[in-house]
C-alpha positions in Angstrom: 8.9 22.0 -46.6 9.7 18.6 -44.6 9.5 19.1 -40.8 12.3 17.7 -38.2 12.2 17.8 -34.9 15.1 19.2 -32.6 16.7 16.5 -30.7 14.9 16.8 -27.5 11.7 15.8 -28.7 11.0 12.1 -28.6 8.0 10.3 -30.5 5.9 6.7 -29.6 3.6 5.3 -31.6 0.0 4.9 -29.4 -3.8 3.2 -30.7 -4.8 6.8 -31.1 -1.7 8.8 -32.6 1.6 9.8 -31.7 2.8 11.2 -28.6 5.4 13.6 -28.8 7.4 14.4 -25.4 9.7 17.5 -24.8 12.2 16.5 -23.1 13.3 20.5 -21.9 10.1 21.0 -20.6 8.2 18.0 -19.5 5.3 18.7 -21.7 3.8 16.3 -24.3 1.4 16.3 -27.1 -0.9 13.8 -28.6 -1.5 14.2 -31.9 -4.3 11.9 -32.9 -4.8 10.0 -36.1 -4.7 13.1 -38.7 -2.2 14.8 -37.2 -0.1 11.8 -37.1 -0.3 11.2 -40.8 0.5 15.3 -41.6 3.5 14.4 -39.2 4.6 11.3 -40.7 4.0 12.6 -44.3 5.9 15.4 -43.6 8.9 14.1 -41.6 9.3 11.8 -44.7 10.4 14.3 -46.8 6.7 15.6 -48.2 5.7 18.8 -47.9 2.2 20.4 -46.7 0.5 19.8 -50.5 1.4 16.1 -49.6 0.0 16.7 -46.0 -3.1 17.8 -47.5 -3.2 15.0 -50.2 -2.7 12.5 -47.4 -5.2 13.3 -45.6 -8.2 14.3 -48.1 -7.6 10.6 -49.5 -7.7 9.2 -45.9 -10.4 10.9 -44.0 -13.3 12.6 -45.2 -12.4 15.9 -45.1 -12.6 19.0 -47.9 -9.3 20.2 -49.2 -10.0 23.6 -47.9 -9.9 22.3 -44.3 -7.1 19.8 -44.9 -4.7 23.0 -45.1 -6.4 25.2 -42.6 -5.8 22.2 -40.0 -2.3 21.1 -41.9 -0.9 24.6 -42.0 -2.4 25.0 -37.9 -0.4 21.8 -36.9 2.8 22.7 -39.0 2.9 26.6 -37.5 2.1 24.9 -33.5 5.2 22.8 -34.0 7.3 25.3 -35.1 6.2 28.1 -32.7 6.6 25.6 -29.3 10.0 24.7 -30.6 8.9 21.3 -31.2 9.8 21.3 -34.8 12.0 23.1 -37.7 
């Protein structure tokens, strides 16, 4: 499923991944280089099998930790309220 975030959540780019900010709260997240490409992969419309591809061809990682961590990431997002 493609991930959004609500409208209080801004994004920048950084060197070392994406920041994301919550605007309700104050908090922020850094999300380093994987998580970055599960977020972009997934904000573009891809869902977490395209996560997973993304990032087994990218990093050297093994598929079955690919969607431990992607399916980790996704269910953070959407429990902080970060994400739908």
């Amino acid at each position: 499923m493609a991930l959004r975030f609500g409208p209080d959540v801004s994004t920048a780019e950084t060197d070392y991944g994406t920041v994301l900010l919550d605007q309700r709260s104050g908090d922020y997240w850094e999300l380093n280089p994987t998580g970055t490409l599960v977020v972009q992969t997934l904000l573009d419309g891809g869902d977490e099998a395209s996560a997973v591809d993304a990032i087994v061809t990218e990093f050297d990682i093994d598929r079955a930790r690919a969607q431990q961590d992607v399916s980790a990431l996704v269910q953070e997002l959407r429990t902080s309220g970060l994400a739908r």
